[in-house]
C-alpha positions as CSV (number, residue, x, y, z in Angstrom):
1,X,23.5,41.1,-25.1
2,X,20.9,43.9,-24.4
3,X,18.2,44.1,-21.6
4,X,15.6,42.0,-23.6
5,X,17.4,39.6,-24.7
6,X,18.3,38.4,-21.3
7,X,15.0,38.9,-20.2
8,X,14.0,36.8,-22.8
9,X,16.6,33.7,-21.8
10,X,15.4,34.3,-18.0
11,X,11.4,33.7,-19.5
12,X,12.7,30.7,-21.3
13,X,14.8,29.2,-18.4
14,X,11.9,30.1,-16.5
15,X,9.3,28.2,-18.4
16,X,11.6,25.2,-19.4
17,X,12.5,24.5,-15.1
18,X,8.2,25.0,-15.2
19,X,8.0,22.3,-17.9
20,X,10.5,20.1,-15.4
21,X,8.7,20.9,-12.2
22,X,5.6,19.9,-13.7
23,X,6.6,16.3,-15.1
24,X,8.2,15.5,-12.1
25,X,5.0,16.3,-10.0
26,X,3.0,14.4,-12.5
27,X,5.5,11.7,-12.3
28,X,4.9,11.4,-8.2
29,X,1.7,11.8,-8.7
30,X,1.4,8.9,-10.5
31,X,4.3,6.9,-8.8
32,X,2.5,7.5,-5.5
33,X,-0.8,6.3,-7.2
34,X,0.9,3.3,-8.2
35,X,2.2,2.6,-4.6
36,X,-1.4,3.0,-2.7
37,X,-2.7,0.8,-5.1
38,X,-0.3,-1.8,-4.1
39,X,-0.7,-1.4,-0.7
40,X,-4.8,-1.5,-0.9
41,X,-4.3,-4.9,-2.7
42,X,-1.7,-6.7,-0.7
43,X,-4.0,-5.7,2.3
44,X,-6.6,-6.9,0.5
45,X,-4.8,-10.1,0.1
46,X,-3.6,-10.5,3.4
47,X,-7.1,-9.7,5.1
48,X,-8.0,-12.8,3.0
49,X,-5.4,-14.9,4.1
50,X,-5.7,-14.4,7.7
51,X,-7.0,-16.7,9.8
52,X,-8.8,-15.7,13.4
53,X,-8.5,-18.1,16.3
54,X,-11.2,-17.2,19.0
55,X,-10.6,-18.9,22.6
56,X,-13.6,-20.0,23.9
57,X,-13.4,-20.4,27.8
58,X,-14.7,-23.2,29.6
59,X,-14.8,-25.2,32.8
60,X,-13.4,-28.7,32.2
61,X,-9.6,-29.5,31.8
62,X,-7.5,-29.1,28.7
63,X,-8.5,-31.3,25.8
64,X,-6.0,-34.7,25.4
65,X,-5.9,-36.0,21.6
66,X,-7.9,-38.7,22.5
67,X,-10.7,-36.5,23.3
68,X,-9.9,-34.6,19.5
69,X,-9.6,-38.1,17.7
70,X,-13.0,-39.5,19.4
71,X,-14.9,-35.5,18.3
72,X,-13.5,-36.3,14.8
73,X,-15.0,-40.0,15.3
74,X,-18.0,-38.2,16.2
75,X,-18.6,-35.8,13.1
């Protein structure tokens, strides 16, 4: 095998682990496309889901369930 010729097999070898390099970047690329997107929508989802509680303080003492069932009464 002469000087060109393995010059020739180290430009192909070269090219082909190029090729490789390339599709598996492209491949991540879209894989970790495909992940954001599935974290955007579950947080999407959840933020939707979630349910705030805000404590409102006052003066008087704790509510009984008589005082909630008469305030549903009331409504």
């Amino acid at each position: 095998m002469g000087g060109s010729e393995l010059a020739e097999l180290g430009r192909s070898a070269g090219e082909t682990i190029d090729d490789a390099v390339m599709a598996v970047s492209r491949d991540l690329d879209d894989f970790s496309q495909s992940v954001n997107d599935s974290i955007n929508a579950y947080n999407a989802t959840e933020n939707d889901a979630a349910v705030t509680f805000q404590h409102t303080a006052h003066g008087g003492p704790a509510m009984t369930m008589d005082d909630l069932l008469r305030m549903r009464e009331e409504q």
